[in-house]
N, C-alpha and C positions, 0 to 999 in steps of 0.2 A: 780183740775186735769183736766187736758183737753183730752178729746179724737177725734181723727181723723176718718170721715167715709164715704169710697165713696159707693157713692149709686151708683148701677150700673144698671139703669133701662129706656129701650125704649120709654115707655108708657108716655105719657104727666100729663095725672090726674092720675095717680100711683104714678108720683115722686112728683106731689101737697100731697096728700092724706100722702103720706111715712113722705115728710116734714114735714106736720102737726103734723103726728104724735108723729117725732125723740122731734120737738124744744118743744111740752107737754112732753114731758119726762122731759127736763133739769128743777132739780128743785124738783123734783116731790119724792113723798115717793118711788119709785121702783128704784130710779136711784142714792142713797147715794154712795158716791166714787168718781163720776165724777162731776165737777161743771160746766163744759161747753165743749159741742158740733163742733166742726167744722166738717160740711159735703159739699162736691164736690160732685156733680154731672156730670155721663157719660152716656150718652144716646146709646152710642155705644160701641164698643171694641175698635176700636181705638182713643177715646176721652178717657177709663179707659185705656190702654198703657203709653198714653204720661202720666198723671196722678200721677200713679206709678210709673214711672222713675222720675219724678217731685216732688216729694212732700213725703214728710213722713205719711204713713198711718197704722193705729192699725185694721182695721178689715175692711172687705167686706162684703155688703149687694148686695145680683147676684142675679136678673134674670137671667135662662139659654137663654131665648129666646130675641135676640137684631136682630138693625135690619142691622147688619152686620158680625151677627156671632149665633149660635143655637145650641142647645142641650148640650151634654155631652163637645163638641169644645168647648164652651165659657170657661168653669170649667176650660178644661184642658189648655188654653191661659192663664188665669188670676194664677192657679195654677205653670206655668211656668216662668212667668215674677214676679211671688211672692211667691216660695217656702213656707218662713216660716208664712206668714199673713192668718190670721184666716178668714175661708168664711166662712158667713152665706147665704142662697141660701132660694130666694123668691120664693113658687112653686104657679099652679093656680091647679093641679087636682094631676102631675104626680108623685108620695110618692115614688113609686117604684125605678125610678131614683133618688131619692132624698136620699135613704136610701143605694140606690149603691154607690153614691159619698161620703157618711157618712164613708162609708166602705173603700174610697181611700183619706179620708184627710179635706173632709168639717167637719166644728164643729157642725152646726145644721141648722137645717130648719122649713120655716114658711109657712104657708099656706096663701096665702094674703087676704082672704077673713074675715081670723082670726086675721090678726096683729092688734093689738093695743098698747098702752104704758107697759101697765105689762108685756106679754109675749115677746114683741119687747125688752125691755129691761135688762128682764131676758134672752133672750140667747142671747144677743151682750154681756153682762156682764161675762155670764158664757164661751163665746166665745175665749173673749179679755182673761179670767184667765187660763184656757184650756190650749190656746194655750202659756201664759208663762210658765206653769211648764213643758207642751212636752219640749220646748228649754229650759230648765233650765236641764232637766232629761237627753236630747239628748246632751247637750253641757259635763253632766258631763261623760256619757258615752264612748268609744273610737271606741266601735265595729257596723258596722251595722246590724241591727237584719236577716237581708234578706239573706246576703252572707256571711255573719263571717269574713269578710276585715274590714280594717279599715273604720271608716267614713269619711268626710268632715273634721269635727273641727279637729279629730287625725292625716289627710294629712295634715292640714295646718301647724300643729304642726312641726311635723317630716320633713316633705319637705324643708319649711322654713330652719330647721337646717342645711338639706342636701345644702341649697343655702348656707346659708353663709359658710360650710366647702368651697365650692368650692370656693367663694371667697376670702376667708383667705388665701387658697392653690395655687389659682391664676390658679385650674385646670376648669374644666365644670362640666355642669348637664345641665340635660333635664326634660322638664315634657312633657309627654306622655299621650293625651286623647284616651279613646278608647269608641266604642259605636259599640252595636250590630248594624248590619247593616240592619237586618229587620223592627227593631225599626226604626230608622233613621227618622225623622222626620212624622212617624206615629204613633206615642204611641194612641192615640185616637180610632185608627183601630183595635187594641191589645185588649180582656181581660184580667182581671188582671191576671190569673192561665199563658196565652199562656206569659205575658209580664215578670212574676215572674221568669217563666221555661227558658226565656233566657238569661235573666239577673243571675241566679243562673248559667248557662251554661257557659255563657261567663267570670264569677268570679273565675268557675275553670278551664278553659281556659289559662286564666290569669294567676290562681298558678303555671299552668303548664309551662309556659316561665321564671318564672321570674328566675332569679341571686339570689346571697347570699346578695346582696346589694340594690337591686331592695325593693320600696317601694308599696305597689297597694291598694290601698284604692277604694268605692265607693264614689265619689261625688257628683251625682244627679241624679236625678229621674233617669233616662237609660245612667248614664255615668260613666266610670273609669278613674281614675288617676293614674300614674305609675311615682315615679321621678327616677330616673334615675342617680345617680352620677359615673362620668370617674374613673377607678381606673389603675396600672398601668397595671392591667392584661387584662384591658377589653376598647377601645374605647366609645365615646359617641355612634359610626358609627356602630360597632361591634354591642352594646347594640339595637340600634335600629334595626338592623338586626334582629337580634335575635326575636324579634315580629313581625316585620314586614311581613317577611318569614318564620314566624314558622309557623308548619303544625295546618291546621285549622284557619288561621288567616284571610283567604279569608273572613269571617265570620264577620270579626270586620272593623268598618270604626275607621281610629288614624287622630291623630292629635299631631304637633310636635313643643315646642319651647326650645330652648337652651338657655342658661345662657354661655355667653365665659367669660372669666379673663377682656374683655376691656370694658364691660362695667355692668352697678347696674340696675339690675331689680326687679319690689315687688315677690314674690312667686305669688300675686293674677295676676300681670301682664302675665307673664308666664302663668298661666292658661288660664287665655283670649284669649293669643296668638295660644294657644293650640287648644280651643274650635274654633276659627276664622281658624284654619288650618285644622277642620275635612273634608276629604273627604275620598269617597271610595279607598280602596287598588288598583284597576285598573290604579287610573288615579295618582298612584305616580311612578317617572321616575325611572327602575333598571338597574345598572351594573354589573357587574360579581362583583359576591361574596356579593355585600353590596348595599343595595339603594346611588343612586345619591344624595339624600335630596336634589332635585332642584327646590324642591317649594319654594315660597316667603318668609313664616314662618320660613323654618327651613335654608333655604341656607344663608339667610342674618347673621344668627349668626358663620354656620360654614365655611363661608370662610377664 
């Protein structure tokens, strides 16, 4: 069995030192299960990015300290571009931080003064197993434990459906990203209590807009999903109105992609489109009575 592991580390004789020690592992009494090793090396954040987008990987070994990215920032990069992959987190003093990020998603940490083969490869081991049964427990689950919406896996589920009614009917659907707006590309700046309390705020925000038909799950770290299907009582335009201009919505930065009868899109596409259409409520164009939708995302489907 092979495993995958990017060493994510600055330091020139740390990633010698690290090496040494991963490739005494393979082979070795502490490390039954796996018979070989592939490790990559990133010396930076943006050498571990392309990486991650590149390659198939089963676990992170993080320095927080690189030398184009530091502290808590690096976790929450690397934790964003790889939701479900298991970090382990290299520290030299700071426990404290280490036992914070324990607290938001890393599996465990080493002291590098302490790694060696047995401890090294009892928590990548216990790491890599960890984090399958979360996804195995989270995939069987439907609800997310934070806001009581649905999750990720139960939107894919149900939305997907919602696409294909529409396209059997030859009528629409929309999916609808929303993101609190103070979040908005600061989660890092947030503790976790301020970032919980807006994200639980913004879920019943949410409840409070939706339709009889309206879908709203949680889909990532600080983000909602709403799909949206035409009925004949309600427009796609209507629908989005509806959130758009509901009271309190100043609140929420959306993101908008449509699904029309002419042409086949995946549900994940549609999300994509979605998340690439987020911006602030200000800066979308309104008419009387109903947004224009004349942004790029969402006008190109409903014209």
């Amino acid at each position: 069995m092979k495993l995958r592991i990017l060493l994510v580390e600055s330091d020139t004789e740390d990633v010698l030192f690290l090496r040494d020690v991963l490739e005494d592992m393979e082979g070795s009494e502490y490390w039954s299960g796996w018979l070989h090793l592939d490790i990559y090396d990133a010396p930076s954040w943006s050498f571990a990015k392309s990486i991650l987008a590149e390659k198939r990987i089963d676990v992170v070994l993080l320095n927080l300290h690189l030398m184009d990215s530091d502290g808590t920032e690096t976790y929450r990069k690397v934790q964003a571009a790889a939701p479900d992959l298991p970090i382990v987190l290299m520290i030299d003093e700071d426990v404290d931080t280490a036992e914070r990020l324990m607290r938001e998603g890393v599996q465990d940490f080493l002291v590098k003064k302490y790694i060696d083969c047995q401890p090294l490869a009892h928590s990548l081991r216990n790491a890599v197993e960890r984090s399958r049964l979360l996804a195995a427990a989270r995939a069987c689950s439907m609800t997310d434990p934070l806001t009581g919406l649905l999750n990720r896996v139960a939107f894919q589920r149900f939305a997907d459906r919602d696409r294909r009614i529409a396209q059997m009917s030859g009528g629409r659907m929309a999916v609808l990203v929303a993101e609190p707006r103070n979040l908005h590309g600061g989660l890092e700046n947030c503790s976790a209590q301020h970032r919980d309390l807006k994200l639980m705020e913004a879920a019943d925000h949410l409840r409070s807009l939706a339709g009889s038909s309206d879908l709203i799950a949680r889909i990532g770290e600080n983000r909602f999903g709403i799909s949206l299907l035409e009925t004949r009582e309600e427009s796609i335009e209507e629908a989005w109105a509806r959130f758009s201009n509901g009271r309190g919505s100043q609140t929420l930065a959306f993101g908008l992609a449509v699904l029309g009868s002419d042409r086949w899109r995946s549900l994940e596409t549609l999300i994509e489109q979605a998340e690439c259409d987020l911006v602030p409520l200000e800066a979308v164009a309104v008419g009387s009575g109903s947004p224009t939708l004349a942004r790029v995302g969402a006008s190109e489907s409903l014209q």
